[in-house]
N, C-alpha and C positions, 0 to 999 in steps of 0.2 A: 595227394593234393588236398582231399577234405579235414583231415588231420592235420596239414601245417596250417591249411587257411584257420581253424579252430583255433590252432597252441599262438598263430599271430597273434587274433582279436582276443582272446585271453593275458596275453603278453602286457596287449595294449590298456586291454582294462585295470590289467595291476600295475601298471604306469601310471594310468589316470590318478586310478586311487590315492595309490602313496604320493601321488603332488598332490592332490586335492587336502590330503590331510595335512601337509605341510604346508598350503594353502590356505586352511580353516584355522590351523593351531593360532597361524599368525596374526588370523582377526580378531579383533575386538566388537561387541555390539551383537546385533540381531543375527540369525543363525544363516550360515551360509549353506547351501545346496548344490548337489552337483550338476554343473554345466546351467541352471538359470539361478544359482546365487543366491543371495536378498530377496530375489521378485517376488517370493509364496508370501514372505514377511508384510512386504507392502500390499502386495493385493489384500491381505488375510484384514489388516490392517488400516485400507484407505479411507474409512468413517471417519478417523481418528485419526490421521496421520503424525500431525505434529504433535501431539500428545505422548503418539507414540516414539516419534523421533526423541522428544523430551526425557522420556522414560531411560530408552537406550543410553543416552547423553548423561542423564545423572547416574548412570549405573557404571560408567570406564570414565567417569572425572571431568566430563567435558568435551574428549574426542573420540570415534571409534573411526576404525576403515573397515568396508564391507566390498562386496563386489555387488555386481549387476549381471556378470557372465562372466561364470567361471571353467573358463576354456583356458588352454595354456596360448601364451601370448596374448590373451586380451585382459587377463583376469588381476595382471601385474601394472597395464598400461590403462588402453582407453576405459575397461569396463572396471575399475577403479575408484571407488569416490570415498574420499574423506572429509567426515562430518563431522563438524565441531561448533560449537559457540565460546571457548576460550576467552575471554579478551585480550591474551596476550596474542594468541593466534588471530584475531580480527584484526588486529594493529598490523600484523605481520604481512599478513596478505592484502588488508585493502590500502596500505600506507607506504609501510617498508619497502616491501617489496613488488610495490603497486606493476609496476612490468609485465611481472613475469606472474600475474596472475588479469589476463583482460578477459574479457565474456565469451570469446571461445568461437570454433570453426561451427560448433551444433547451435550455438544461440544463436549465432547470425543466419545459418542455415535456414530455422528456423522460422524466423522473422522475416525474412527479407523480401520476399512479395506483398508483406503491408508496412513494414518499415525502413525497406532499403537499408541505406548508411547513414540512418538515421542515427541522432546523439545516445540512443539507448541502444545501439542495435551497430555500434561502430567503438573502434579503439584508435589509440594512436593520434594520427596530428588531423586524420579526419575528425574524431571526439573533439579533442582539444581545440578546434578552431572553433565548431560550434557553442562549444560550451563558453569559451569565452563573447561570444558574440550575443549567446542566450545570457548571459550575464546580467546583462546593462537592461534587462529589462525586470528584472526584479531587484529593483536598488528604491528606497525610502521612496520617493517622488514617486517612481510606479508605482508602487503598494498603494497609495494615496491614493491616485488615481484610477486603481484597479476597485478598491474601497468603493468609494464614489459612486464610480462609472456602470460598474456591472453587479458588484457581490451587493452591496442594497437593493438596490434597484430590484435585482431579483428574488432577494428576500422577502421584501415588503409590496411588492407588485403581482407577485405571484404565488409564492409558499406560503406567507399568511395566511392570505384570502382560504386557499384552501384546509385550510387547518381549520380557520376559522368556521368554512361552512360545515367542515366533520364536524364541529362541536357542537352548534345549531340544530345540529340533524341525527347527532350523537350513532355519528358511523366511524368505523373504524378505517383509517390509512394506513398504506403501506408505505410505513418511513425510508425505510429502503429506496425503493420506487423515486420516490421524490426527491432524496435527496442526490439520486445518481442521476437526475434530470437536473435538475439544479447547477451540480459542480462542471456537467455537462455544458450547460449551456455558457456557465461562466469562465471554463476554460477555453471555450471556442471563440469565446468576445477578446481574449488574454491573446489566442494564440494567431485568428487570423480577423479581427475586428468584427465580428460578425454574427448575432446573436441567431441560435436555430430553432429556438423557444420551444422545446422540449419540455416546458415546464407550463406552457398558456394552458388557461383554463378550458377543461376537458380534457387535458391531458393527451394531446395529440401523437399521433406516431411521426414521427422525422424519418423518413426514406435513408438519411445518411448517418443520423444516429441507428437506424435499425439494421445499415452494411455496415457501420462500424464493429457493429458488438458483433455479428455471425463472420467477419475477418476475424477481430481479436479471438472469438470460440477455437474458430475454425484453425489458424494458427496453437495455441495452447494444444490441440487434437495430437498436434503432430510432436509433440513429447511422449506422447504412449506409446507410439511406433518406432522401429528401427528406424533409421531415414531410408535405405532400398525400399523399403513399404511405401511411406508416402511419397516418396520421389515418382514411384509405379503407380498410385493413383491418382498420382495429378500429372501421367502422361497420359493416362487411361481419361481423366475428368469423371471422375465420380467420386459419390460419396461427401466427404465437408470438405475435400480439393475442388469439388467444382464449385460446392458453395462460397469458397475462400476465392476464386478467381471472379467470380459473378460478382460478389462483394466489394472483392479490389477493385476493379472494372468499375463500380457505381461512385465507389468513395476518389477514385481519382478524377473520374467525371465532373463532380458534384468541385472538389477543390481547383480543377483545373480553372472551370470557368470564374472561381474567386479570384486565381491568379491572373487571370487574361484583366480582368475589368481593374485591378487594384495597379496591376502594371500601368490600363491608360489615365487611372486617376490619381497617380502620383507623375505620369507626366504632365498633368493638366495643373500640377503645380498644390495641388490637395495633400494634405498630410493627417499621417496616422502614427499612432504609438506603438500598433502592436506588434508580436515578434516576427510575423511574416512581412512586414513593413522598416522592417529592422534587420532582416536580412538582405532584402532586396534592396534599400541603400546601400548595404559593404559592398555589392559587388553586381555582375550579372552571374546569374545563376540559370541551369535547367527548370522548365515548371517539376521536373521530376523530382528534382531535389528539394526546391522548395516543399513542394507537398510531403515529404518526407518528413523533414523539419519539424511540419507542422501538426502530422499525426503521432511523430514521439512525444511530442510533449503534451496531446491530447490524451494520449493512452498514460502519460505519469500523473497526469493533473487529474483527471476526472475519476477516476473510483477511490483513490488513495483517499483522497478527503472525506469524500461521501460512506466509506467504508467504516472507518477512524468512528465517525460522529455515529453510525447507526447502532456501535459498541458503548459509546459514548452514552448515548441516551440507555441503552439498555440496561449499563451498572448504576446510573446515577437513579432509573426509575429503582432499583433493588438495592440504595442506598440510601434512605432518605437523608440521612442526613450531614451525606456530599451536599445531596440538591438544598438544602437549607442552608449553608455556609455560600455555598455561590448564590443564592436568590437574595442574602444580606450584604453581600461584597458588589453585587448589581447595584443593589437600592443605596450600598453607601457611594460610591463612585458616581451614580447619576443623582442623588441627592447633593451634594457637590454642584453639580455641574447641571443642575438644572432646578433644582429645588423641592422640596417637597410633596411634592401636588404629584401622585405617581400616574396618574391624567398626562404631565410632563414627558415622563419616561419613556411614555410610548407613540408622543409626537414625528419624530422623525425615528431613522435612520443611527443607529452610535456612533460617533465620530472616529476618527482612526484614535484620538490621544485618549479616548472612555475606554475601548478597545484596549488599550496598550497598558490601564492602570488594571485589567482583569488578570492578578498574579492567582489568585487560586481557581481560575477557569483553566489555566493554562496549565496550572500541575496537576488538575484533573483529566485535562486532554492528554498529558502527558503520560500520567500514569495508564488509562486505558490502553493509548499505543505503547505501552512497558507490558503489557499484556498481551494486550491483542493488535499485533501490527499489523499494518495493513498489508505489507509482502512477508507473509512469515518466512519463507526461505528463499536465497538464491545461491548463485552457483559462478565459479571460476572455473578457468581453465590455466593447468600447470603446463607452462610454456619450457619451464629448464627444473632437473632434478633439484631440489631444496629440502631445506631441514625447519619444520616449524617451531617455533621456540618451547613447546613444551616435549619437542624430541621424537615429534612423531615424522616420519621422511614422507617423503612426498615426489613420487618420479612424475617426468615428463610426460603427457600425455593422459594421465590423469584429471579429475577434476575434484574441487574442493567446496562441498556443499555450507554456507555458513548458516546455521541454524538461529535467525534473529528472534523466530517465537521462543523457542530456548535460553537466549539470552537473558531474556528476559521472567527468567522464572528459576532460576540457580539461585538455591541456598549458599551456595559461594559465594555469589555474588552479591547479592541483594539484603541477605539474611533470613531469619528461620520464619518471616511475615513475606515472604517471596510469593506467595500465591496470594497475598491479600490487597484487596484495593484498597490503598491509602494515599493519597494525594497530600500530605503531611511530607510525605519523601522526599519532594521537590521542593519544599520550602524552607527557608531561614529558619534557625531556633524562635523568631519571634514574630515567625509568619508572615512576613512582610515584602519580604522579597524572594522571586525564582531563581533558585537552584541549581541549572543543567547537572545531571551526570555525565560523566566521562562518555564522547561515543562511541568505544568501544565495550562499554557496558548496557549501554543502549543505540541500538543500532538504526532504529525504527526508520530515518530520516537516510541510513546505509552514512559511513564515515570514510576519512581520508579523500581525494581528489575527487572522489565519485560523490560527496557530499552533495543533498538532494538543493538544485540552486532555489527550491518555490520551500524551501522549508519558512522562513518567515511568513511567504503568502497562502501558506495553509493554516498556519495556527491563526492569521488573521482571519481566513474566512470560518476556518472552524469557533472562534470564539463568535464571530459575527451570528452567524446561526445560531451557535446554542441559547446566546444572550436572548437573540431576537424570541425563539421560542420558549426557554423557561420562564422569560417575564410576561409571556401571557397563557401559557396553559400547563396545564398537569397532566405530564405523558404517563401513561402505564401500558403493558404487554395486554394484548386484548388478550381474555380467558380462553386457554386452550388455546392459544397459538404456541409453539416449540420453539423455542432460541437454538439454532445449532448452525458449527460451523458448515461451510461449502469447502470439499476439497480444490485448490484450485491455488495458482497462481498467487490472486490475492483474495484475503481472508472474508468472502462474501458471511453473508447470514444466509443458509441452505434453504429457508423458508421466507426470505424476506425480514420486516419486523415489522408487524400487525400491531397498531396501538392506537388504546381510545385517547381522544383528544376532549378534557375540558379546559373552560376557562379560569384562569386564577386570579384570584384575589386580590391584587393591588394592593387597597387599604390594610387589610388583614398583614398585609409582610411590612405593609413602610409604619404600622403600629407597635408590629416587632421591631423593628430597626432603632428606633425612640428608646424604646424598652433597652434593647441591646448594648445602645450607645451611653445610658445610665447606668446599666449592669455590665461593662463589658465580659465579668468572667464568666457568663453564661455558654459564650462562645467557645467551644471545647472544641480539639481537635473531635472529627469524626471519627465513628469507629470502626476499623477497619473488619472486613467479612469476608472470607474466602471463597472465591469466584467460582462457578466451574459452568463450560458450554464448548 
């Protein structure tokens, strides 16, 4: 009996093997392992993940397929992922054959005690109603009004001021910090009319931005895990399952009683613009659903922006001279439109049309997100077996990782200046006017129907900020602080960004301007440096 049970498990082991090998042969990319796959890779690896995704990516042309668990039956199906940045493959899946690649049974899973059926965290004609519904609110007139209303207001009422006292006091800020307080507070004026001023001076804690962010943590948690894992300790309640319910529990509290009062104040005949006021005219709706609504688009609007601009400032502070081609493209544009007197310049507010002539702020922002996106990767689920256009197959049940920080860094694509910051990319041969790439060469904004709908209203508020602050101070990395990324969702700074704040010059740049506008050939493209953090 001890002899056959042996010559079995021996049997079974050299079964394993010989599929395992003919399981590995078949991979491309980072090295597979038997029965946990990939996972040593990524663990070994998570500092640097996309770096190291990046690496893999340029080494198999753009696609590899790996496993996650390499068990027979899982290792073909669910534990399956194929990684690419392609563009012919990005076309393929977020466009083509948009169907039969939607976010999947684990991304909803996932999400669904802080975002329900919400428009990020749903497919199908649930998505699609939303999304056309969220539509109408960021159309020219709203932008204007979102301009106006909240993105100044905030800027110059409250970011300022404090900027201004660091530099008086020559302390250093955490740009970070502020600026996720910022888009904070101006996405919640956007999404349910209602400012939580997360940005008033002192710097206060908000109770609902503070369940906000330990939900979104606490969610994000449960990608490390099986799902049996956390399904078990959020019946158990412990651990960041009961922070994640404690959390959900405050944040629907907290919106509920928005919706109770906004419900009697548009029956009292009051009107509002914003997008939970815009749902609640199509139709009647649950408070649940509403609040749903209102937290997807809270979680898309508030770190994407504030992310973007804290890379933002970090390449243009270790370029100088980006920052001197946009501080001459300010002065010429409000020179124009205000007059010489740079005293002028910092009177109000930019107006949405000053805003809109900033073409080489925009192919600076641009290029930063061509680098450093704010979502560096997401992820599909393959709903029927497919073939992606550069031939690599793709069964059902599957998922298909798209590597947008990758994308954006392929000598293929971009060419052999692919890791260097030029904002010269985006522009006309005569520098005059913006450029787009193709988006499925740059993905940063995600392309085809899932097309990000606030992409206008993010370069407006990211142009709004940066204008507002390069025309009054001189950002640099405070000494001995560490630029690095945060592994995560979306592309944090690991340490925040620490920077002294002085005041600039005025006179000194609208001197130059004069000078410029006599000599224009001084103005050279910038020179482009290659990045690395």
């Amino acid at each position: 009996m001890e002899v056959a049970t042996v010559l079995v498990v021996v049997a079974c082991m050299a079964a394993y093997v010989v599929w395992f090998t003919r399981l590995a042969s078949g991979l491309r990319g980072p090295r597979v392992w038997p029965v946990v796959g990939s996972l040593p890779g990524l663990i070994q690896h998570s500092e640097r993940m996309h770096e190291w995704i990046s690496d893999n990516l340029r080494g198999t042309g753009g696609t590899y397929q790996t496993c996650i668990c390499a068990l027979p039956g899982l290792a073909r199906r669910q534990g399956l992922v194929t990684v690419t940045c392609d563009p012919r493959n990005l076309e393929h899946v977020l466009k083509n054959r948009f169907d039969n690649y939607p976010k999947g049974p684990t991304w909803h899973a996932v999400f669904l005690d802080l975002l329900g059926d919400g428009i990020f965290n749903s497919d199908g004609d649930t998505w699609l109603f939303q999304r056309k519904t969220a539509a109408l609110e960021f159309t020219t007139r709203t932008l204007r009004t979102a301009m106006s209303r909240w993105v100044g207001h905030s800027i110059h009422l409250r970011l300022l001021p404090i900027l201004k006292e660091s530099s008086a006091k020559s302390t250093t800020v955490d740009l970070q910090d502020l600026l996720l307080r910022l888009t904070f507070d101006n996405i919640c004026g956007l999404a349910f009319g209602k400012d939580p001023e997360t940005l008033a001076q002192g710097l206060p804690e908000n109770a609902f931005a503070t369940a906000f962010d330990r939900a979104t943590e606490a969610s994000l948690r449960r990608f490390i895990f099986p799902e049996f894992v956390w399904r078990f300790k959020k019946w158990l309640q412990v651990g960041m399952e009961a922070t994640l319910s404690r959390s959900v529990a405050h944040v629907d509290c907290y919106l509920s009683a928005i919706i109770k009062a906004r419900k009697l104040e548009l029956r009292d005949g009051r009107n509002y613009d914003d997008l939970l006021s815009r749902f609640m005219k199509k139709g009647t709706y649950t408070d649940s659903f509403l609040q749903h609504v209102v937290l997807n688009f809270i979680l898309a609007g508030r770190d994407t922006s504030s992310v973007a601009l804290c890379w933002f400032f970090w390449l243009v502070t270790t370029h100088p001279a980006v920052e001197q081609r946009i501080l001459l493209e300010l002065a010429a544009v409000l020179g124009e439109s205000r007059g010489s007197d740079p005293s002028a310049w910092l009177a109000s507010p930019l107006e949405f049309e000053e805003i809109d002539r900033l073409v080489y702020l925009k192919a600076a922002l641009s290029e930063t997100l061509r680098l450093y996106p704010s979502v560096p990767e997401d992820s599909k689920y393959v709903m029927a077996d497919d073939v992606l256009p550069d031939g690599t197959f793709v069964p059902a049940g599957s998922s298909v990782t798209y590597s947008i920080y990758s994308a954006g860094r392929m000598e293929s694509v971009w060419g052999h200046d692919c890791l260097e910051y030029r904002p010269d990319r985006w522009l006309s041969p005569d520098g005059k006017r913006f450029e787009p790439h193709d988006s499925f060469k740059f993905v940063a904004f995600n392309a085809g129907p899932r097309v990000c709908l606030g992409k206008d209203l993010a370069y407006l508020q990211m142009k709004s900020i940066a204008a507002a602050l390069l025309l009054r101070h001189r950002l640099r990395v405070a000494p001995g602080h560490r630029v690095e990324q945060k592994m995560s969702l979306t592309l944090f700074m690991k340490n925040g960004l620490r920077m002294d704040v002085q005041d600039r010059d005025l006179t000194a740049m609208a001197d130059e301007l004069r000078a410029t506008q006599q000599a224009p050939e001084v103005v050279a493209p910038a020179k482009a440096v290659a990045v690395t953090a």
